[in-house]
C-alpha positions as CSV (number, residue, x, y, z in Angstrom):
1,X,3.9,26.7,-21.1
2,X,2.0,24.9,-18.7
3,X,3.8,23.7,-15.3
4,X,3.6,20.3,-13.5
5,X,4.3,19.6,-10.0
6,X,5.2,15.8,-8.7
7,X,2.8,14.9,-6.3
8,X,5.0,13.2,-3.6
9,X,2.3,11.4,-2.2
10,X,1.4,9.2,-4.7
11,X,5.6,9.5,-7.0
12,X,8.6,8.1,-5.9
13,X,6.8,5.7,-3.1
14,X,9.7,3.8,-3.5
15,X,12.1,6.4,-1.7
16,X,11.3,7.3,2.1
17,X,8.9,10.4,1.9
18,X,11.9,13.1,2.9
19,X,13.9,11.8,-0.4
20,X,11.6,12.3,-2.7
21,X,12.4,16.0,-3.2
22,X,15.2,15.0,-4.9
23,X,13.9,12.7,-7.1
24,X,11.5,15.0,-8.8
25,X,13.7,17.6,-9.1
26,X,16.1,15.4,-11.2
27,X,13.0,13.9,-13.0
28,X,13.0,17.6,-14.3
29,X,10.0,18.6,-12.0
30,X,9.7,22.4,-11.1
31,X,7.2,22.0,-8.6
32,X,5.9,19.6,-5.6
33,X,2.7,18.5,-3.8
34,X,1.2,16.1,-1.2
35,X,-1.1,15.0,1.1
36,X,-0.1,16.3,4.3
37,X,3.5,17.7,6.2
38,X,2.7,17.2,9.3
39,X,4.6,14.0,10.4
40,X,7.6,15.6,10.1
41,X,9.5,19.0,11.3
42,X,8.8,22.0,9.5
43,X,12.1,23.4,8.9
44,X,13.3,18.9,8.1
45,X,10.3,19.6,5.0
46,X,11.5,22.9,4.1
47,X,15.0,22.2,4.3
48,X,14.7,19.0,1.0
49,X,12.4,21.2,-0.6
50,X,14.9,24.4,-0.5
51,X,17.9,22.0,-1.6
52,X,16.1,20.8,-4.5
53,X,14.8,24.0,-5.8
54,X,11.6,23.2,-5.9
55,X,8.6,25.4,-5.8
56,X,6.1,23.9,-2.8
57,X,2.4,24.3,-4.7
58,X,-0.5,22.4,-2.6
59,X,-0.9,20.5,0.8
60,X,-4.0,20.1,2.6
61,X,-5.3,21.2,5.6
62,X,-5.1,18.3,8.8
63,X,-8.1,16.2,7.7
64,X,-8.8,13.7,10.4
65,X,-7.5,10.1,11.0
66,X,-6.4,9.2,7.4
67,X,-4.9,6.0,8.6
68,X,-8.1,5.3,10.0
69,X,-10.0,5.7,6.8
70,X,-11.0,10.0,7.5
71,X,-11.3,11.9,4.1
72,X,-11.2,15.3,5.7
73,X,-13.4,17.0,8.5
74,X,-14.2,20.1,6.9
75,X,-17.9,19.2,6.2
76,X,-18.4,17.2,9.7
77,X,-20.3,19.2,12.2
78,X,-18.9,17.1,15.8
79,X,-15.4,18.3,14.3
80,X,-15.7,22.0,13.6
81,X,-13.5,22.6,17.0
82,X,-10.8,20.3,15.1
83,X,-11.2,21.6,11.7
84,X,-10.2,25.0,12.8
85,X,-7.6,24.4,15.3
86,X,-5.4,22.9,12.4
87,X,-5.3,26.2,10.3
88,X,-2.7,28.1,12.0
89,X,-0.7,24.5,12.5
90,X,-1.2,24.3,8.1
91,X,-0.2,28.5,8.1
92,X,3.2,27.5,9.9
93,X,3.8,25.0,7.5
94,X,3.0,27.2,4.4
95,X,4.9,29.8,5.7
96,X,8.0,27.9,6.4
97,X,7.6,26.7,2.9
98,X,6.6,29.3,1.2
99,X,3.2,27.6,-0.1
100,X,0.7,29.5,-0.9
101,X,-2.4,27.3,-1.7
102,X,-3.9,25.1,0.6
103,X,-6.6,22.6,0.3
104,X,-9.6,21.5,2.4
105,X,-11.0,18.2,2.0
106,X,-14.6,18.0,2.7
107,X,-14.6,14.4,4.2
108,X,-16.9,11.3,3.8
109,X,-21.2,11.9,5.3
110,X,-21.5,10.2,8.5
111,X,-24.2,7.7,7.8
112,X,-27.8,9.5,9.6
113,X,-26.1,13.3,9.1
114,X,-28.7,15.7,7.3
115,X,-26.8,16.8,3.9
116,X,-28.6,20.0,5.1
117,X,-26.5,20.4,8.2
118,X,-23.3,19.2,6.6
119,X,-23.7,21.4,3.7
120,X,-24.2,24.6,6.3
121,X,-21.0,23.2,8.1
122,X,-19.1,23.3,5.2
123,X,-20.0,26.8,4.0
124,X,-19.3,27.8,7.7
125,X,-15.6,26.2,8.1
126,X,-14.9,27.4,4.5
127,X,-15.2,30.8,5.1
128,X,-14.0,30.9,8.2
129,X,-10.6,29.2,6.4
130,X,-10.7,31.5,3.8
131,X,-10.7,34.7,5.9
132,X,-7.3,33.1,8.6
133,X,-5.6,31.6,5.8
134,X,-6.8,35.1,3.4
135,X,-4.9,37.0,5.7
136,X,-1.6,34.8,5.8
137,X,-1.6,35.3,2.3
138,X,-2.6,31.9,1.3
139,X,-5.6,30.7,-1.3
140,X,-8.4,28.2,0.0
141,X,-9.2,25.5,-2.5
142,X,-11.8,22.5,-2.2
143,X,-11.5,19.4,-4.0
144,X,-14.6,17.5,-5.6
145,X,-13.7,13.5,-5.2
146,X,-15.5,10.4,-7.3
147,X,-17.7,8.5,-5.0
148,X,-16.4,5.0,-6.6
149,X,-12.9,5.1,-5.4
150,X,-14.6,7.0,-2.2
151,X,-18.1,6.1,-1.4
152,X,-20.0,9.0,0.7
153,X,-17.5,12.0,-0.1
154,X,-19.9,14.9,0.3
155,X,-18.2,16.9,-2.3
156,X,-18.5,15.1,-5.5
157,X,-18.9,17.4,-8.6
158,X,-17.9,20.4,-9.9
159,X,-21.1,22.2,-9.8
160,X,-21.6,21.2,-6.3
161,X,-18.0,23.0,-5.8
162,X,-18.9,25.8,-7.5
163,X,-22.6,26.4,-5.9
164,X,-20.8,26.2,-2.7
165,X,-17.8,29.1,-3.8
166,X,-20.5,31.3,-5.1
167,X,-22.4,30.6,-1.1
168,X,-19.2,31.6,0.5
169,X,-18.9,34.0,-1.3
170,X,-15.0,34.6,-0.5
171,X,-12.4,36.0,-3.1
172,X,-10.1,33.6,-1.7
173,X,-11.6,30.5,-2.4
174,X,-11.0,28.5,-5.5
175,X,-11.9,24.9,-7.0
176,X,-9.1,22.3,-7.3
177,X,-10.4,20.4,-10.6
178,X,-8.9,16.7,-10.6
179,X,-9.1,15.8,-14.1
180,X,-9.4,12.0,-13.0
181,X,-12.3,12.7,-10.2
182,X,-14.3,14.8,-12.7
183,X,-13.8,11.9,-15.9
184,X,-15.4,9.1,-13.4
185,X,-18.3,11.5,-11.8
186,X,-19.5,13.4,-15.0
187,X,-16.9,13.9,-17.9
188,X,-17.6,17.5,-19.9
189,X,-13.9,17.7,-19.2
190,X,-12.8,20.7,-21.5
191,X,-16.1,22.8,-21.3
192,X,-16.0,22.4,-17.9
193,X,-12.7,23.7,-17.2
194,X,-13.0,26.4,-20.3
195,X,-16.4,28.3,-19.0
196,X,-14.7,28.0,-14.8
197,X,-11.4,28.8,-15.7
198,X,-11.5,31.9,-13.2
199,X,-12.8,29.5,-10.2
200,X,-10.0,27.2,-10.9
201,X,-6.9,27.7,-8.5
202,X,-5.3,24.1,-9.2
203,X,-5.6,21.2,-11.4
204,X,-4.7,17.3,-11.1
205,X,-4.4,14.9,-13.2
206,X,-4.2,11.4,-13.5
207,X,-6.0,9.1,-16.5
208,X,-8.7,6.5,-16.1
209,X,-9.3,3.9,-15.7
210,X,-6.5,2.9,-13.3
211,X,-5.3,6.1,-12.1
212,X,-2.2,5.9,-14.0
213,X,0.0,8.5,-15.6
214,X,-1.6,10.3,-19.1
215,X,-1.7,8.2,-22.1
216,X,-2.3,4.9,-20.4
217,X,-6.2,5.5,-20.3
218,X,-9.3,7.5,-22.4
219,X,-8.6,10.7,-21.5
220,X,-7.4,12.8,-24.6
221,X,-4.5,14.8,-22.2
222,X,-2.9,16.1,-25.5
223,X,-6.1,18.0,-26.0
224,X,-6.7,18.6,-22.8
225,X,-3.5,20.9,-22.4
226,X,-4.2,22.9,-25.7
227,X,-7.4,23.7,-23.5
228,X,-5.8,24.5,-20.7
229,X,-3.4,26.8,-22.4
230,X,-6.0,28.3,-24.9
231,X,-8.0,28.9,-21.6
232,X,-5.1,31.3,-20.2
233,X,-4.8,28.7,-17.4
234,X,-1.3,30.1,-15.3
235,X,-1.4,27.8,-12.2
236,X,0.3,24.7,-11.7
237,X,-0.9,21.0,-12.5
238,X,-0.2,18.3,-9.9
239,X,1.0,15.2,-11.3
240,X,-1.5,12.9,-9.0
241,X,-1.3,9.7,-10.2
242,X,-0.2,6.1,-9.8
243,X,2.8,5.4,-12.1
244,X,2.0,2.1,-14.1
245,X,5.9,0.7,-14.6
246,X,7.8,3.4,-12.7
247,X,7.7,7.5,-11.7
248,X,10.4,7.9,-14.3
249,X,9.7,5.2,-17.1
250,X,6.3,6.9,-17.6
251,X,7.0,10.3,-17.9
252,X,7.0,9.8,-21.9
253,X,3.8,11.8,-21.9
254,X,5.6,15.1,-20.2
255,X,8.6,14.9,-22.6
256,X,6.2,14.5,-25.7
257,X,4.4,18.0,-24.1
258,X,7.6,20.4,-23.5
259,X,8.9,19.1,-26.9
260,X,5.7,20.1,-28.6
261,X,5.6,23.1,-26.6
262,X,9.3,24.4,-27.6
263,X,8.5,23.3,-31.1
């Protein structure tokens, strides 16, 4: 039976960040995600996470000035001092939460930057990440992003993220598949995912267009989960997506699943 995780970021925006533990855990969520920890205390995060019962799957790693319109600085070559001063700051956090995947978000191409030297800046920082965070016990991911909702993202498709694995060439780096990304940049959803299911560490998901929960777009998610499970897929799937009416009054589409699945 496949397991979804609430991503907090994006669920629940109604409740103050710290609350929405809670919520997803009485939603019937086993799991949790989100952008980033860091405005807040490690043991004030761990602490909601613990009283719900809720497994903590994916953050990401400090990715810039996101207020500011930063996508991640893992690709940027001025930043590489940055980039690598926030791993052990994302290793206290995982630790103190007992997470052990983390992702790194490329970041947007500085308009004039060679894609030569931002692809050898990438392939640097990631294995450098892979190695600290390796031996913390924690999995490296990287996330392709559509270039529509987030014009210039340097890593936009999954066999860009995969060339890139295979040049690290790190056992502990894996590909974060968003479902909804992958739809708007080059569909081939199912073979995709079926013939890279070993590269995988994480899916999202999210249907399209409008981002919304599963069933309110053209992505067959039914079918999509037969895949998954036919594919031997045993990692989690974070619920990333902008509820169309309400966290709770769309979450027909995971009742219909665990009933089918106990059926």
């Amino acid at each position: 039976m496949l397991q979804f995780a609430a991503n907090l970021t994006m669920l629940y925006t109604e409740l103050d960040f710290l609350d929405r533990f809670a919520a997803a855990k009485e939603a019937g969520f086993a799991g949790v995600e989100f952008l980033f920890p860091y405005a807040y205390p490690e043991a004030e995060v761990a602490n909601r996470l613990q009283a719900a019962g809720l497994t903590q799957v994916l953050f990401n790693l400090p990715a810039g000035d996101w207020a500011a319109g930063e996508r991640g600085i893992t690709a940027l070559p001025d930043r590489v001092d940055e980039f690598r001063a926030g791993i052990p700051k994302a290793i206290a956090y995982a630790k103190a939460l007992g997470c052990t995947q983390i992702n790194a978000l490329a970041g947007k191409a500085p308009l004039g930057t060679e894609p030569a030297l931002l692809h050898a800046t990438f392939v640097d920082n990631l294995r450098y990440a892979a190695d600290a965070l390796g031996e913390a016990g924690i999995r490296l991911v990287i996330e392709a992003i559509n270039t529509r909702d987030i014009p210039g993202f340097f890593l936009s498709s999954s066999a860009q993220a995969f060339a890139i694995i295979d040049e690290v060439g790190s056992p502990n780096l894996r590909f974060q598949y968003d479902i909804y990304h992958m739809q708007r940049m080059e569909g081939e959803l199912a073979a995709t995912i079926e013939q890279n299911i070993a590269r995988i560490g994480h899916l999202q998901l999210a249907d399209n267009p409008g981002r919304h929960e599963p069933g309110t777009g053209e992505i067959n998610y039914p079918f999509l989960f037969t895949v998954f499970e036919r594919a031997g897929y045993d990692g989690w799937i974070g619920c990333e997506y902008i509820p169309h009416a309400g966290t709770d009054a769309g979450l027909g589409w995971l009742s219909d699943y665990r009933q089918l699945a106990h059926a």
